[in-house]
TORRO-144728 format. One record per atom (N, C-alpha, C, CB): atom name; x, y, z; residue in three letters. Coordinates in steps of 0.2 Angstrom, whole numbers, m for minus. Atoms other than C-alpha are relative to their C-alpha. Glycine has a CB too. Layout:
# residues N
PT / CA / X / Y / Z / ALA
...
//
This chain:
# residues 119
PT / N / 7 / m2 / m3 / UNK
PT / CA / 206 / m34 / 31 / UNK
PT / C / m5 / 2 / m5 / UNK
PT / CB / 1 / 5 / 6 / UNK
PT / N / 4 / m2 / 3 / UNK
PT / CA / 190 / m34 / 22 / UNK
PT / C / m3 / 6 / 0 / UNK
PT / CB / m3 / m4 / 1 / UNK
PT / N / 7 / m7 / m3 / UNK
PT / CA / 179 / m19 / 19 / UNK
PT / C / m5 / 0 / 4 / UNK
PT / CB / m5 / 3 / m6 / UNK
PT / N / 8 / 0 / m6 / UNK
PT / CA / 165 / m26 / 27 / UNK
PT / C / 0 / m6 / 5 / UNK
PT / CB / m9 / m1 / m5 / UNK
PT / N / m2 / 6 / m5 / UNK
PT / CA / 174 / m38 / 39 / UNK
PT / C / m2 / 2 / 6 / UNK
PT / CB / 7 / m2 / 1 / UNK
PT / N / 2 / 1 / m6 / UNK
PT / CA / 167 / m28 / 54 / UNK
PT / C / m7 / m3 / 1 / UNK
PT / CB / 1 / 8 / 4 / UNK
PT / N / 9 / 1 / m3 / UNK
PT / CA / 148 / m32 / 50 / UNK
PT / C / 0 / m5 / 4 / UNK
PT / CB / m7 / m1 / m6 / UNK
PT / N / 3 / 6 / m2 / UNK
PT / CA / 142 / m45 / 59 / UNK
PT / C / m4 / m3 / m2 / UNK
PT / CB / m2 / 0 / 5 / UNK
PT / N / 3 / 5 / 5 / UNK
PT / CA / 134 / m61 / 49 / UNK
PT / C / m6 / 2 / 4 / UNK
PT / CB / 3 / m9 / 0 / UNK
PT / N / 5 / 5 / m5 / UNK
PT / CA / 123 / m67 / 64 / UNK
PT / C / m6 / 8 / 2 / UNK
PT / CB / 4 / m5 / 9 / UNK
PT / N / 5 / m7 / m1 / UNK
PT / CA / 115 / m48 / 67 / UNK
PT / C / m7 / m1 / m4 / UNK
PT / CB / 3 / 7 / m3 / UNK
PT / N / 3 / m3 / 7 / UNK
PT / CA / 98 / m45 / 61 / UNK
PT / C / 2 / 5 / m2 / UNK
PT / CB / m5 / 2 / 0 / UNK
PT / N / 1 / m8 / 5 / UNK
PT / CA / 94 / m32 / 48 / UNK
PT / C / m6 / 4 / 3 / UNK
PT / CB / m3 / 0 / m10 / UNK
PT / N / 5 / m1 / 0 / UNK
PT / CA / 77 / m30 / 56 / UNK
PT / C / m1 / 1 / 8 / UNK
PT / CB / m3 / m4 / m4 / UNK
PT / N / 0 / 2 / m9 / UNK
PT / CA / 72 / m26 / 76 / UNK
PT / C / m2 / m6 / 0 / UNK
PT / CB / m4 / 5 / 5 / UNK
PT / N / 1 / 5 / m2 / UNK
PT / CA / 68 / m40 / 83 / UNK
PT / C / m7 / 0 / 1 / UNK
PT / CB / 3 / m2 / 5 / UNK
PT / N / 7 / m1 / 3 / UNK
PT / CA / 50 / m35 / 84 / UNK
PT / C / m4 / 1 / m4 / UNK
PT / CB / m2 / 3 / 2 / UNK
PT / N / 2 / 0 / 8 / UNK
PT / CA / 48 / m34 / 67 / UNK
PT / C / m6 / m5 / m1 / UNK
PT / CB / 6 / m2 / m6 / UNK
PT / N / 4 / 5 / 3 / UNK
PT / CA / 33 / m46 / 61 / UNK
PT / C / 0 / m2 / m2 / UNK
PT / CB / m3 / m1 / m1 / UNK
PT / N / m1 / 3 / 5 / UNK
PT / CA / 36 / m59 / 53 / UNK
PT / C / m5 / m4 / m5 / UNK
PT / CB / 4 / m4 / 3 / UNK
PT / N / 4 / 2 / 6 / UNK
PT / CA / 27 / m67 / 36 / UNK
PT / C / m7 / 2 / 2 / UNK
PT / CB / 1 / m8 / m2 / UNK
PT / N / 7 / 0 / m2 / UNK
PT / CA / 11 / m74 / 44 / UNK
PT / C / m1 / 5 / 3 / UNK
PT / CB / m2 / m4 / 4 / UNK
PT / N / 3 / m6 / m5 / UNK
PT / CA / 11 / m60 / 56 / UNK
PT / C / m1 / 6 / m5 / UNK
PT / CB / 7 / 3 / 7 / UNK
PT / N / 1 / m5 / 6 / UNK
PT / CA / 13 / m47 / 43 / UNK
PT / C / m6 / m1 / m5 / UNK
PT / CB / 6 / m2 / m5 / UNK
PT / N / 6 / 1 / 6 / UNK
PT / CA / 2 / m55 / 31 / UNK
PT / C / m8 / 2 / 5 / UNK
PT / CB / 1 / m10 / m3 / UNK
PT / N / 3 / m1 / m3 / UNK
PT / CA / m10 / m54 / 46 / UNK
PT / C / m3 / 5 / 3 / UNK
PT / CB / 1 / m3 / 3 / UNK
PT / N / 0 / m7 / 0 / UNK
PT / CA / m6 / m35 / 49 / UNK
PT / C / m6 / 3 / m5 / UNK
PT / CB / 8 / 2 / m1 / UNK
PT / N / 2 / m3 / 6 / UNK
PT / CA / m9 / m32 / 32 / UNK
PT / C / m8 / m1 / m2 / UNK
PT / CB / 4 / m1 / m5 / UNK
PT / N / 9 / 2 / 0 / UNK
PT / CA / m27 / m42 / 29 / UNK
PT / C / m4 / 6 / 5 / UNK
PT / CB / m1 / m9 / 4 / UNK
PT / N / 4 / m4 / m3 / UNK
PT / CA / m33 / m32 / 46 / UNK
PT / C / 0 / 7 / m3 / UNK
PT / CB / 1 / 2 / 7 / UNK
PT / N / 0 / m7 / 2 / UNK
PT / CA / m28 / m16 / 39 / UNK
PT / C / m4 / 2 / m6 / UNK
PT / CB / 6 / 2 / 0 / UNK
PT / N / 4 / m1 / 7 / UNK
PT / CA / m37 / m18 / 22 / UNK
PT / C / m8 / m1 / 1 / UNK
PT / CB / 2 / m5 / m6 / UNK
PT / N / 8 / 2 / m5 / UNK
PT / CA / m52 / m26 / 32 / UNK
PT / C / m3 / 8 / 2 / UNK
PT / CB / 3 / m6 / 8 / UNK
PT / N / 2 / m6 / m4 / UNK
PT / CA / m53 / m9 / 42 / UNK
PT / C / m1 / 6 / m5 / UNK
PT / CB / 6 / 1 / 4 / UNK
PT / N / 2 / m6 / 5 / UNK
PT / CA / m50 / 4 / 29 / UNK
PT / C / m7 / m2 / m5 / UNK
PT / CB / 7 / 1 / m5 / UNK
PT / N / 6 / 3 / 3 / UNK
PT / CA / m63 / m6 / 17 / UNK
PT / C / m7 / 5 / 6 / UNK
PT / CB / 0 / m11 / m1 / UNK
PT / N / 4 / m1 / m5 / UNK
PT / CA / m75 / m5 / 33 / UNK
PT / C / m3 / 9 / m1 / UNK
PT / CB / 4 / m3 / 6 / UNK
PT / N / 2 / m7 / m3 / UNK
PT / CA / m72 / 15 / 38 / UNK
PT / C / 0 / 4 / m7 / UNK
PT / CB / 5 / 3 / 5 / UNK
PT / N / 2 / m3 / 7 / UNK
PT / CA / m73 / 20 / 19 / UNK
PT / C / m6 / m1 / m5 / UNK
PT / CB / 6 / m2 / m4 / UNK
PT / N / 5 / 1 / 3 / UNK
PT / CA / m87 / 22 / 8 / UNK
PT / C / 2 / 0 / m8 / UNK
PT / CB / m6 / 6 / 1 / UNK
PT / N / m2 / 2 / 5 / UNK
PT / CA / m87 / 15 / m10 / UNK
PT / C / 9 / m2 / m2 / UNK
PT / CB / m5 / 5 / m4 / UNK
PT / N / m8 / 0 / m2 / UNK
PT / CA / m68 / 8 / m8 / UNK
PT / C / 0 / m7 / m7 / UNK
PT / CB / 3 / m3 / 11 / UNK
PT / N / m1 / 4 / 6 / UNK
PT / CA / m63 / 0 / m26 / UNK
PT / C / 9 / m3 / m1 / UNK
PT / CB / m1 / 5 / m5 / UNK
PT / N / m7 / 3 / 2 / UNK
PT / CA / m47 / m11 / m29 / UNK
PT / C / 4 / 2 / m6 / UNK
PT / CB / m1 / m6 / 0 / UNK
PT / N / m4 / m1 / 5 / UNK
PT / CA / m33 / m7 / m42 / UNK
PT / C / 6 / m3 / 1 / UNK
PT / CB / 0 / 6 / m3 / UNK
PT / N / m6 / 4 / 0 / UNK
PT / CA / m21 / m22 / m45 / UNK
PT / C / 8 / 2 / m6 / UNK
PT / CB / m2 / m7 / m1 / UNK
PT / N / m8 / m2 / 4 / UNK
PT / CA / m3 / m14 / m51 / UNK
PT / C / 6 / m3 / m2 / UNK
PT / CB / 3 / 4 / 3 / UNK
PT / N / m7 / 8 / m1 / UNK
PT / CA / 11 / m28 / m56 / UNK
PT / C / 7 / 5 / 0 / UNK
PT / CB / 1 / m6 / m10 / UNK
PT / N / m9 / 0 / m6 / UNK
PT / CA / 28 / m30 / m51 / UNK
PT / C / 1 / 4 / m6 / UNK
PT / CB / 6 / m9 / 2 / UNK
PT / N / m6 / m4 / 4 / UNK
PT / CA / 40 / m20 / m59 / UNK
PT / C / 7 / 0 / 2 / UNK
PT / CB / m1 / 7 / m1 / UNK
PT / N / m7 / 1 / 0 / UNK
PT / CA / 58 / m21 / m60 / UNK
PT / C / 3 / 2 / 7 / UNK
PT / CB / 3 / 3 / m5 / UNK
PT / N / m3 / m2 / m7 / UNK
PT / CA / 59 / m9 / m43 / UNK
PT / C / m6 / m4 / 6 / UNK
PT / CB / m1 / 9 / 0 / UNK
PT / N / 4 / 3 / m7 / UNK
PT / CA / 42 / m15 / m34 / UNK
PT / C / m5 / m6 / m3 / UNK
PT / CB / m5 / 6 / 5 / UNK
PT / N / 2 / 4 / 1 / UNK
PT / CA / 33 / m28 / m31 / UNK
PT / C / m9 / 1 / m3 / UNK
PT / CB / 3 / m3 / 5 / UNK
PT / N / 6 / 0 / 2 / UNK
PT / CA / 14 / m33 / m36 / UNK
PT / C / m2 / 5 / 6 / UNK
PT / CB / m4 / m8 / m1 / UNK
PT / N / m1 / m4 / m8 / UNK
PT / CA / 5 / m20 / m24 / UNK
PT / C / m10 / 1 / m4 / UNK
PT / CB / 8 / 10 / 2 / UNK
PT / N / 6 / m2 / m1 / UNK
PT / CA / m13 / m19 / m22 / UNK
PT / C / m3 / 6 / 3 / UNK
PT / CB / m3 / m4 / 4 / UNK
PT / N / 0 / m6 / m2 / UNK
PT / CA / m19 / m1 / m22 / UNK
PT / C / m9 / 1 / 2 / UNK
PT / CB / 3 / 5 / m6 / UNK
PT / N / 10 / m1 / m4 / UNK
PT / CA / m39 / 3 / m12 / UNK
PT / C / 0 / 5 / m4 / UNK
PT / CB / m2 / 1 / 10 / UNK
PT / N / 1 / m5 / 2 / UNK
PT / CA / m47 / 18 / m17 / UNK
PT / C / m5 / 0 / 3 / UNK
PT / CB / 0 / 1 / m7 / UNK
PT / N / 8 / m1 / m5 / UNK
PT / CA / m63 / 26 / m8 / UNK
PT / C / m2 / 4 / m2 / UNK
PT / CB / 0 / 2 / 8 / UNK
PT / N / 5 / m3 / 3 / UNK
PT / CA / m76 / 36 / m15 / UNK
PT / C / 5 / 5 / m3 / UNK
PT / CB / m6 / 3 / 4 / UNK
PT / N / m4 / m7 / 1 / UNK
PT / CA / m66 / 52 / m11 / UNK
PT / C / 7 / m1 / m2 / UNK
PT / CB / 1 / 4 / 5 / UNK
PT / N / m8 / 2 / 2 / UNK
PT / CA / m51 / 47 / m18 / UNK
PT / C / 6 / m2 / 4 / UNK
PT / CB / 2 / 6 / m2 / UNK
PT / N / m3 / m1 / m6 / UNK
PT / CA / m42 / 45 / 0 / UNK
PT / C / 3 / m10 / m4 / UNK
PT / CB / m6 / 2 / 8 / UNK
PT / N / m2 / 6 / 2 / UNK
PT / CA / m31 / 26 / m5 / UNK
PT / C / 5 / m2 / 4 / UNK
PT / CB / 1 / 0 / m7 / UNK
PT / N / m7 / 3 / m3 / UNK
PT / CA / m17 / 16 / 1 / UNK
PT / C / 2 / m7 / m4 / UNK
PT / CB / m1 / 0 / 8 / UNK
PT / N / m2 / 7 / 5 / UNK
PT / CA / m7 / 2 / m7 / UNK
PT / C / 4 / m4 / 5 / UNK
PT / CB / 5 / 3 / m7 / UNK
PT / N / m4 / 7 / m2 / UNK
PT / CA / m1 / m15 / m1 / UNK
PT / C / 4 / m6 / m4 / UNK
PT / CB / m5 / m2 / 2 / UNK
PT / N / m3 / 4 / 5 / UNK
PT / CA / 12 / m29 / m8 / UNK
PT / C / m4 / m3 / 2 / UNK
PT / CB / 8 / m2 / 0 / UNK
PT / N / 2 / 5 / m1 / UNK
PT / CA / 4 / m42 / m13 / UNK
PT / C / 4 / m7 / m4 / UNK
PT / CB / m7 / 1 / 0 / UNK
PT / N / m2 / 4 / 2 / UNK
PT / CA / 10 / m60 / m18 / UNK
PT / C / m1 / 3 / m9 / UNK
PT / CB / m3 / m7 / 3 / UNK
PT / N / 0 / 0 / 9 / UNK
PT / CA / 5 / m58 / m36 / UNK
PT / C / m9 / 2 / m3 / UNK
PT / CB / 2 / m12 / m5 / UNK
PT / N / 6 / m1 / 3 / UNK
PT / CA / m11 / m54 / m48 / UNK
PT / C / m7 / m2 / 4 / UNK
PT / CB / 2 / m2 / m6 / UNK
PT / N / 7 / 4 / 0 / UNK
PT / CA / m22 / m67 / m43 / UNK
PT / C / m3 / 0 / 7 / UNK
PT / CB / 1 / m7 / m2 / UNK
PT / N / 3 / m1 / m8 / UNK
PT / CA / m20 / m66 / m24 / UNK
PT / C / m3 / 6 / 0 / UNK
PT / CB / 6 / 1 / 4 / UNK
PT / N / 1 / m9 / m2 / UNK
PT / CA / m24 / m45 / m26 / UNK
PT / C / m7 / m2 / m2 / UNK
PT / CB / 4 / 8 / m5 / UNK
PT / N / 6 / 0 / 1 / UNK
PT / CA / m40 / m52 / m34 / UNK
PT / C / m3 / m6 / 3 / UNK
PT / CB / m1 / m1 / m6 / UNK
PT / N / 5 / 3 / m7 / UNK
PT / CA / m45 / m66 / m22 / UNK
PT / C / 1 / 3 / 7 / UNK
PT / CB / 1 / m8 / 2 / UNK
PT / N / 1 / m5 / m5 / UNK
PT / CA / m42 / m52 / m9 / UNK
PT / C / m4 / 6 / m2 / UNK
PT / CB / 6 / 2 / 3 / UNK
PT / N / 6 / m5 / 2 / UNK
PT / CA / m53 / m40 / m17 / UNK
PT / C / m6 / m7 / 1 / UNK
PT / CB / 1 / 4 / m9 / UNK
PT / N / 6 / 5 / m2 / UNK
PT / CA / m67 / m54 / m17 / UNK
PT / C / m3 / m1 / 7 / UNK
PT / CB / 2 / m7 / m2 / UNK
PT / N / 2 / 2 / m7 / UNK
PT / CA / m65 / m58 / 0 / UNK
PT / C / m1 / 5 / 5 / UNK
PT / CB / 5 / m3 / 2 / UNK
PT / N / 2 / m9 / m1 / UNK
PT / CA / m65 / m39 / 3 / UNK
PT / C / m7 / 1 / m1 / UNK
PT / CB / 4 / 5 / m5 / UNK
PT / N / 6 / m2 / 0 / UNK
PT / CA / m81 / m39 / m7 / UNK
PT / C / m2 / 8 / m3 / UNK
PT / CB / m2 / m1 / 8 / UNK
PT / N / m4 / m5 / 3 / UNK
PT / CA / m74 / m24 / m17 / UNK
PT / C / m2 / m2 / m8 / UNK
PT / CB / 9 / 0 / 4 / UNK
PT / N / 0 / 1 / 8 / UNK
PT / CA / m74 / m23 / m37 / UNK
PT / C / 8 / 1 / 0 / UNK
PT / CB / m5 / 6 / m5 / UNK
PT / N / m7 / m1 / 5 / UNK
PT / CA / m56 / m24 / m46 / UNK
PT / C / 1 / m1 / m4 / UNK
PT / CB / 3 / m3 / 1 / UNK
PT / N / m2 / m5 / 7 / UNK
PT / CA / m47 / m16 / m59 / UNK
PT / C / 8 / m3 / m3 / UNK
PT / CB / 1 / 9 / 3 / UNK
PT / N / m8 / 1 / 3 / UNK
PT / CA / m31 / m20 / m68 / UNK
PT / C / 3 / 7 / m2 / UNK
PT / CB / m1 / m6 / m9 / UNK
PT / N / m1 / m5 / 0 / UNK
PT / CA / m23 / m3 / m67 / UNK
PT / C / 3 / 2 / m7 / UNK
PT / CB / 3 / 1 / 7 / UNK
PT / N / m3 / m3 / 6 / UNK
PT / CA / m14 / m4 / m84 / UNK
PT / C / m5 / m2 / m4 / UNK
PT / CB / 9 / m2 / m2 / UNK
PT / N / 6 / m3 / 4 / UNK
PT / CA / m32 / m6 / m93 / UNK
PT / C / m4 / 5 / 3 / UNK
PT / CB / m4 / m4 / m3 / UNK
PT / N / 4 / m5 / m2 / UNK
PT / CA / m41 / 6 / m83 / UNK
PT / C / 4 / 7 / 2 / UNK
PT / CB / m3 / m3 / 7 / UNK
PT / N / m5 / m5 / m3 / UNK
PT / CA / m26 / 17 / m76 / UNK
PT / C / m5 / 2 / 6 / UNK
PT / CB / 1 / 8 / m7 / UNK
PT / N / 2 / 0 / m7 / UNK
PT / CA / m29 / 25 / m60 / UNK
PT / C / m7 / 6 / 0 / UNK
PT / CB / 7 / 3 / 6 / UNK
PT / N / 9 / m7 / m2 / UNK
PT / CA / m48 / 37 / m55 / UNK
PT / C / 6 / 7 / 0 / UNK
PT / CB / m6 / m1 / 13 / UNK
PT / N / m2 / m5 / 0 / UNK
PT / CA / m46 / 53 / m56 / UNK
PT / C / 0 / 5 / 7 / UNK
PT / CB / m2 / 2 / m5 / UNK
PT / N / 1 / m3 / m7 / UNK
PT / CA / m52 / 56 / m39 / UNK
PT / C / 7 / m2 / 4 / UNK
PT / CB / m8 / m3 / 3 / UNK
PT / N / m6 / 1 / m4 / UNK
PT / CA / m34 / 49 / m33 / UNK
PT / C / 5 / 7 / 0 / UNK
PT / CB / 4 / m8 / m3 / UNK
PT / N / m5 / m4 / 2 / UNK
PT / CA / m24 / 62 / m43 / UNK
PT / C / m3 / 6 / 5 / UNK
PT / CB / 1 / 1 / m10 / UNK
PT / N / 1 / m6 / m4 / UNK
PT / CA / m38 / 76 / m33 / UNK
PT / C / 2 / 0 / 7 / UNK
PT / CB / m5 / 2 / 0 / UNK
PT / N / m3 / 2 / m6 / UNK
PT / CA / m33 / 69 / m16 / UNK
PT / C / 4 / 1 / 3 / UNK
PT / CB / 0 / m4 / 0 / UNK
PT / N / m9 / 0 / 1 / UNK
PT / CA / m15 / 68 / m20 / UNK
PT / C / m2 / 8 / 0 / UNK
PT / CB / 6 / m4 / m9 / UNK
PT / N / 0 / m8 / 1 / UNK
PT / CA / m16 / 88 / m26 / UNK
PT / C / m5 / 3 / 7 / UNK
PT / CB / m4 / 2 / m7 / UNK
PT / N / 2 / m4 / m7 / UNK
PT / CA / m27 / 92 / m9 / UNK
PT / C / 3 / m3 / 5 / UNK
PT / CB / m7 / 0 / 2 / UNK
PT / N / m5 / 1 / m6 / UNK
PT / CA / m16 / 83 / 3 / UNK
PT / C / 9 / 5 / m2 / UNK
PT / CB / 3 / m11 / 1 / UNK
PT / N / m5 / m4 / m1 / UNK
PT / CA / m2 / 94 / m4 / UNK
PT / C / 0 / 6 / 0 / UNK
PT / CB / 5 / m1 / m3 / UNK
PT / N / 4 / m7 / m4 / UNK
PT / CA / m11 / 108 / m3 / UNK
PT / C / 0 / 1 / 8 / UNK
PT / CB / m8 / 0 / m1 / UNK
PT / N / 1 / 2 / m8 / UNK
PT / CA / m15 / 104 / 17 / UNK
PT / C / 7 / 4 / 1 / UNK
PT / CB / m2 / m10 / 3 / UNK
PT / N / m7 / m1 / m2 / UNK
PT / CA / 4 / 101 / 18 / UNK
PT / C / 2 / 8 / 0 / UNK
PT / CB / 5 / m4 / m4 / UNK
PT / N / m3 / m9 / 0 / UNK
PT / CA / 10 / 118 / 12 / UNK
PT / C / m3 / 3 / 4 / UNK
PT / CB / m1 / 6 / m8 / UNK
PT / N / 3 / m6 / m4 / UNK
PT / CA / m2 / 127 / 22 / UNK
PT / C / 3 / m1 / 8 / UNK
PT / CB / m9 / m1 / 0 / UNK
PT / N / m1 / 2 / m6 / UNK
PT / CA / 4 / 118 / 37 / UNK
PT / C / 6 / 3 / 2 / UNK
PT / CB / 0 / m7 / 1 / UNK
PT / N / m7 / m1 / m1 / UNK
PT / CA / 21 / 122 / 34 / UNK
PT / C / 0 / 8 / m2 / UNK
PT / CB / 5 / m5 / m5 / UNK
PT / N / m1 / m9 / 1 / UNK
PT / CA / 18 / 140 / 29 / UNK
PT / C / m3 / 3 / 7 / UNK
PT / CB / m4 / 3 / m7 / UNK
PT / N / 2 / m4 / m6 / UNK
PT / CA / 9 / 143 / 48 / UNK
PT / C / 6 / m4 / 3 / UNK
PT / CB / m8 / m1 / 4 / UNK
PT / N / m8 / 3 / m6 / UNK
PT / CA / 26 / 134 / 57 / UNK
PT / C / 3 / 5 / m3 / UNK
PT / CB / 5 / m8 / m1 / UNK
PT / N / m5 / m7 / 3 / UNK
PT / CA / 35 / 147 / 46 / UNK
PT / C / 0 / 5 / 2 / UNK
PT / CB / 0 / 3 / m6 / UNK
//
């Protein structure tokens, strides 16, 4: 008997409601669409693949507030910024704003305070 003879081939890995490619890719467009929209001055920074992740398209908004997305490769993060209507950045000549790093340091600020009134 194998070690892993109970798994089951034919199982997904994934619920069954998961979204697949197009659907995904569809997810993700609205959601960059939207954030762009509810944000003011929202800048792109395309970050390449590396050995752990993939290419990933990071947003940025005035205040620093951001979020990041996989995208196929370099060139796609930049005809989705276009189509966004957004400026874009190659993140290893620019490196990242500095208003991301204050963001980061006031959301974990927030946090601790949160968790110190549950305490």
């Amino acid at each position: 008997m194998g070690l892993f003879s109970r798994r089951r081939r034919g199982a997904a890995a994934t619920p069954a409601d998961a979204p697949t490619g197009r659907e995904a890719r569809a997810e993700t467009l609205a959601y960059l669409r939207e954030f762009v929209a509810t944000r003011v001055g929202v800048e792109a920074y395309v970050e390449p693949r590396t050995n752990v992740t993939p290419t990933t398209l990071m947003l940025v908004a005035t205040d620093g507030e951001w979020t990041r997305r996989k995208v196929p490769d370099e060139r796609a993060a930049a005809a989705l910024a276009r189509d966004l209507q957004i400026p874009v950045y190659d993140v290893q000549r620019t490196g990242y704003p500095q208003r991301v790093r204050d963001w980061n340091a006031r959301q974990r600020i927030e946090r601790q305070r949160r968790a110190a009134e549950r305490a």
